[in-house]
N, C-alpha and C positions, 0 to 999 in steps of 0.2 A: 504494500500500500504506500504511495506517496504521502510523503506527510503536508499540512500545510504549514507554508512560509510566511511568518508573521511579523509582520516592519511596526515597532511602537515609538509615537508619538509624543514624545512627553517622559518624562525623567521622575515625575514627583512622584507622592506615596503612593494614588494611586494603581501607577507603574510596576511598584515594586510588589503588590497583593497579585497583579494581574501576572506580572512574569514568573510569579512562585502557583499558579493554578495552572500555569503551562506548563512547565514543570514535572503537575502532580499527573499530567496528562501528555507526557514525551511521549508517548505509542503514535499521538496526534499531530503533536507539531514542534517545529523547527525554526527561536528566533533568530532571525536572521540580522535583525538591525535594529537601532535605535538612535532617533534626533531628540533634541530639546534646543529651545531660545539661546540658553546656555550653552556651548558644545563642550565645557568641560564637563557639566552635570551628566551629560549623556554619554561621555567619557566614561566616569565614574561606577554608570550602574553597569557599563557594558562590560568594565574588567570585575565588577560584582560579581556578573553572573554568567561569566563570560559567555556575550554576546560577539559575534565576529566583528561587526560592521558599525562602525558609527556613520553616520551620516549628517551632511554640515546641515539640511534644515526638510520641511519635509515633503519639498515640494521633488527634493532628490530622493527619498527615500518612498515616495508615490511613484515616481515612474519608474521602479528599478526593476526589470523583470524576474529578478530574482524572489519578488514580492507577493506574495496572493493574497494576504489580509492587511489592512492598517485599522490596527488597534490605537484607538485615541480618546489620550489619557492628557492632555492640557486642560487648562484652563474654559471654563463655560465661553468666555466670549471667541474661544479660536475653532471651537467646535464647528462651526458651520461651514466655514472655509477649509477646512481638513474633507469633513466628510464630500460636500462637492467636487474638490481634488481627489478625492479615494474616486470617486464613483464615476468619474470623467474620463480616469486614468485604467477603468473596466477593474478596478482593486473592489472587493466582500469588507467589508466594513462593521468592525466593533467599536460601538460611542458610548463611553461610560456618562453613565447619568448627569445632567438630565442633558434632553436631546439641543437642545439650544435655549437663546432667553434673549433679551433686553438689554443693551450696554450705552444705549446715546451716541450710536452712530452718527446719525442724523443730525448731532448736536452737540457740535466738537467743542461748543467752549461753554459746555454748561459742564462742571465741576461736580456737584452734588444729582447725580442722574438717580439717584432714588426720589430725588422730588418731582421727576415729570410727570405729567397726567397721566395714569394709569390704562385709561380708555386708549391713548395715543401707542404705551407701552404692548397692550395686547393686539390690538390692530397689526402694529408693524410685528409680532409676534406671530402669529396667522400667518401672515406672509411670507414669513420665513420658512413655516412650515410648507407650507404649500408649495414651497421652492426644492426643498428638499424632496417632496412625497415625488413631484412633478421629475427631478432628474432621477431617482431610484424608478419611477414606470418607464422612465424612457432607457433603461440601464438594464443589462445582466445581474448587477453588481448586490449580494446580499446584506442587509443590513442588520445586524442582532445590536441589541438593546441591551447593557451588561447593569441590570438592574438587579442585582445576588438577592433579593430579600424574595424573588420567586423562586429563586434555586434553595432556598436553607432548607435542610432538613426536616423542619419542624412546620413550614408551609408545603410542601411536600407531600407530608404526614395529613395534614390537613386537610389537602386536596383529596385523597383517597380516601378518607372519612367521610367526608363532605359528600361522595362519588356513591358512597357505600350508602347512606342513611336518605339519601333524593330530598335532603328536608329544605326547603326554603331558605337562602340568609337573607335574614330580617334587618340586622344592623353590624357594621362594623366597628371597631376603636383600632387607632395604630398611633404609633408613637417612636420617631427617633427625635433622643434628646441626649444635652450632656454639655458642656461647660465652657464651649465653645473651641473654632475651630482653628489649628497651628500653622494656617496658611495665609500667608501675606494678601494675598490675591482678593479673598472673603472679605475683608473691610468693605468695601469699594462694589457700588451695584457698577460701576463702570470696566470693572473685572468681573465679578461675579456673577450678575445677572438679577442681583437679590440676595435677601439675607434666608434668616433661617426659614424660613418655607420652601424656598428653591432649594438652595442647598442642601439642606437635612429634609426635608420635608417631600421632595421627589421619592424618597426610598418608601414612607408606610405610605401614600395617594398611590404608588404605582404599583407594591400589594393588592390595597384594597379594589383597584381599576382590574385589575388582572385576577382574584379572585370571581368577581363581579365576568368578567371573561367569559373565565372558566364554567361558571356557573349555567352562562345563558346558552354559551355550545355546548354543554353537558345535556342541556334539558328541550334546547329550544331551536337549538343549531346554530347561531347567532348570538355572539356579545353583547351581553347588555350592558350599555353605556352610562355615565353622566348625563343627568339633563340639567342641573343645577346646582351653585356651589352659594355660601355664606361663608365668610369669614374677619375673622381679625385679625391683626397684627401688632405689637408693640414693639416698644426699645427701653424693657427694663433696666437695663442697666443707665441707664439716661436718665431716670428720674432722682430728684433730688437727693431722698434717703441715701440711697444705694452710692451716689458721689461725698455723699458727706462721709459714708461707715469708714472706719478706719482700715478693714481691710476686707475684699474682697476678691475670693475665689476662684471666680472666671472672669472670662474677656470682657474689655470693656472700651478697647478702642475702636468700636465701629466709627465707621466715617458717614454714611447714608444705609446703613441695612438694618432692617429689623432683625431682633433677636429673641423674639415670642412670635409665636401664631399657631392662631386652630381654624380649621376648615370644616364645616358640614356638610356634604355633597350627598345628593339627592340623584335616585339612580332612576334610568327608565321604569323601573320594575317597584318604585316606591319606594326603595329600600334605602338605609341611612348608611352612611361611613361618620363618622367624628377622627378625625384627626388632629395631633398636636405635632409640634416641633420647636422646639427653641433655644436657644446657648447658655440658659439659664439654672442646667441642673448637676447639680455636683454630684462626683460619689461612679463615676464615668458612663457609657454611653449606657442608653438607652435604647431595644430593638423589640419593640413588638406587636405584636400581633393577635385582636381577640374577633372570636370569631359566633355570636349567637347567631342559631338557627332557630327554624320553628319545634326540634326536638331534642334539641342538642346547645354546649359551649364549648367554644375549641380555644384553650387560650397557646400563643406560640407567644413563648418566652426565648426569642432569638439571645438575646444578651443584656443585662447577665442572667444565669441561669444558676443551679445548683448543683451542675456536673462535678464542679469540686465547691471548697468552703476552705478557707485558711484564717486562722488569726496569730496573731504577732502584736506585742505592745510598742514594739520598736518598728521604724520606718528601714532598720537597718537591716532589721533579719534576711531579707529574701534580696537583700545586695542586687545586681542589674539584671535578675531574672527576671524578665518579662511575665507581668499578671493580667492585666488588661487593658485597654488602650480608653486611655485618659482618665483615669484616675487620679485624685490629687495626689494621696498618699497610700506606702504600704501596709500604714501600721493599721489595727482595727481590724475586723473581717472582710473577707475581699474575696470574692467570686476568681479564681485564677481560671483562665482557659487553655487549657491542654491545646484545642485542635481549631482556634478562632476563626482560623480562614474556613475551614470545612462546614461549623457550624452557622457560619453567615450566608452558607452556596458558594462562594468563589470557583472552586474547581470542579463543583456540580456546572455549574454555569459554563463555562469553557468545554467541558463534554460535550454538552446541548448544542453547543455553538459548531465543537468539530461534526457532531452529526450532521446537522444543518448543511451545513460548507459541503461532506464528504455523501449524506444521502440524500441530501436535494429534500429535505426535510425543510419547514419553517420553526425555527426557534422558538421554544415555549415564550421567550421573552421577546418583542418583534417592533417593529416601526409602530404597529398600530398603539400601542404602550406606550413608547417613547410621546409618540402625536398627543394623546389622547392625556398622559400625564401634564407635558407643558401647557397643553390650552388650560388645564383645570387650574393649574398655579395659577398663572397669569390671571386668569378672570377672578380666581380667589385676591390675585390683588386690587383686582377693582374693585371686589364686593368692598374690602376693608376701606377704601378711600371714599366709595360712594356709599356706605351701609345698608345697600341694597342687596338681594340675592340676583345672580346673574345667571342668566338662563345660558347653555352653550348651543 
């Protein structure tokens, strides 16, 4: 069997989860290369993990035939221009969350682009998508959506339950949370795209959308979709209290992005989602997933869980062994994770994906996800700015 040739995009962490599920999946594939902005950082991960090929940026490492997927792992606002390059250049294309956003293209000397009118921000959001959907039907080129919180074990588990029992979901809860996040980029909607609802907030809305999927081709042949989102948004750490305490926790240098928010979305089928996401919870991340039916509750405790349990009075005991990612401190009881990449989907994902690529299979996780998540942000930012519910 040929393996496939995988050219990545982007140097940062999440780079480095993605090159260790390829990895866990060598029967499938072979990297071949890797660019970033920086060409020492992609230097760095390539003698990491010895990669052969660096390549100076990625418009080189698109056309090089030695390539069949590009995996892209940059920053939210380069996302768009990678994948058009991947799919122009006939390259299968892996776009880590979320599929694209909002940066104030348009409006090169407004500084603060989390202030612009929201209405304006989804429109030209839309459009983007539609740019994208438009060269993927005119294209060979596959597109998977590496959205891990379909792939975890415990959504999974869920689905087959869910498969087994035919009972209705009535309402969902999802939640990624945790104290915010260690990338420069995240400050700045003019980087990012948005604060914590894009960022964190793509991973439980594109659960519960992909449940919700799953649900309606299980029973009905056909997805049932979003028809409407409510939400809020805050910037707690911005309020007064929280500036005057003497010391605090987590991040606090946003520059224009919210660092709270919850979303209501309201499905074709009547049914509820509630989702939270925000930079505001200590004690490290937060992954999950709850699931009532009309017979049934499924709750998928992604992370943290109680696979192990450790305590220690000292921050010192467990020295640079890795426990869990973003935790403040060791001392105290601390959920450690043996297998973190496995149990978030990472290298289930990457499987999905080599089938996909190698049997002409569509990826559990797909464009339609990717689309269907960003519009729902987006328009959840409009509900928070006009406090209206917005119809999609």
């Amino acid at each position: 069997m040929n393996k496939i040739r995988v050219g990545i995009v982007g140097a940062g962490f999440v780079s480095h989860i993605h090159i260790n599920a390829y990895r866990e999946n060598k029967e499938f594939f072979d990297i071949v290369g890797v660019c970033a902005s920086h060409i020492e950082n992609a230097e760095k991960v390539a003698k990491q993990y010895d990669i052969p090929k660096v390549f100076k940026d990625y418009q080189q490492l698109i056309k090089s035939d030695q390539i069949d997927v590009i995996d892209v792992c940059v920053p939210t606002n380069v996302h768009e221009e990678v994948i058009l390059a991947a799919i122009e250049n006939g390259k299968d294309v892996i776009c880590e969350k979320p599929l694209t956003g909002y940066f104030g293209e348009d409006m090169p000397d407004v500084e603060k682009v989390g202030d612009v009118d929201k209405d304006h921000m989804y429109k030209k959001v839309l459009t983007k998508i539609q740019k994208i959907e438009n060269a993927l039907k005119s294209s060979r080129s596959k597109f998977m959506y590496a959205e891990n919180f379909v792939y975890s074990p415990a959504i999974s588990k869920a689905k087959r339950m869910l498969s087994v029992s035919k009972a209705p979901i009535l309402e969902l809860r999802a939640e990624e949370s945790h104290s915010g996040s260690h990338a420069t980029y995240s400050r700045k909607w003019k980087t990012a795209g948005g604060g914590s609802l894009l960022r964190m907030g793509s991973h439980p809305i594109g659960a519960v959308i992909h449940l919700k999927h799953f649900e309606g081709k299980m029973k009905y042949g056909k997805a049932v979709h979003v028809k409407s989102v409510f939400a809020e948004i805050g910037k707690l750490t911005k309020i007064q209290s929280v500036k005057n305490f003497e010391k605090v926790y987590m991040v606090t240098d946003w520059f224009d992005v919210e660092d709270w928010s919850c979303a209501i979305l309201t499905f074709e089928d009547e049914s509820k989602a509630i989702v939270i996401s925000n930079d505001i919870s200590l004690g490290g991340v937060k992954n999950f997933v709850q699931i009532n039916t009309a017979n049934g509750m499924i709750y998928c405790n992604i992370t943290p869980n109680n696979m192990m349990v450790a305590y220690t009075p000292s921050s010192e005991t467990w020295g640079n062994e890795y426990i869990a990612e973003k935790i403040e401190t060791k001392a105290g009881w601390t959920f450690p994770s043996p297998e973190e990449d496995w149990v978030r989907g990472y290298p289930q994902e990457m499987r999905d994906f080599a089938m996909a690529i190698l049997g002409d299979k569509e990826p559990e996780s797909d464009f339609e996800l990717a689309k269907e998540t960003t519009k729902v942000i987006y328009a959840a930012y409009l509900s928070a700015e006009k406090g209206l519910r917005i119809d999609l």
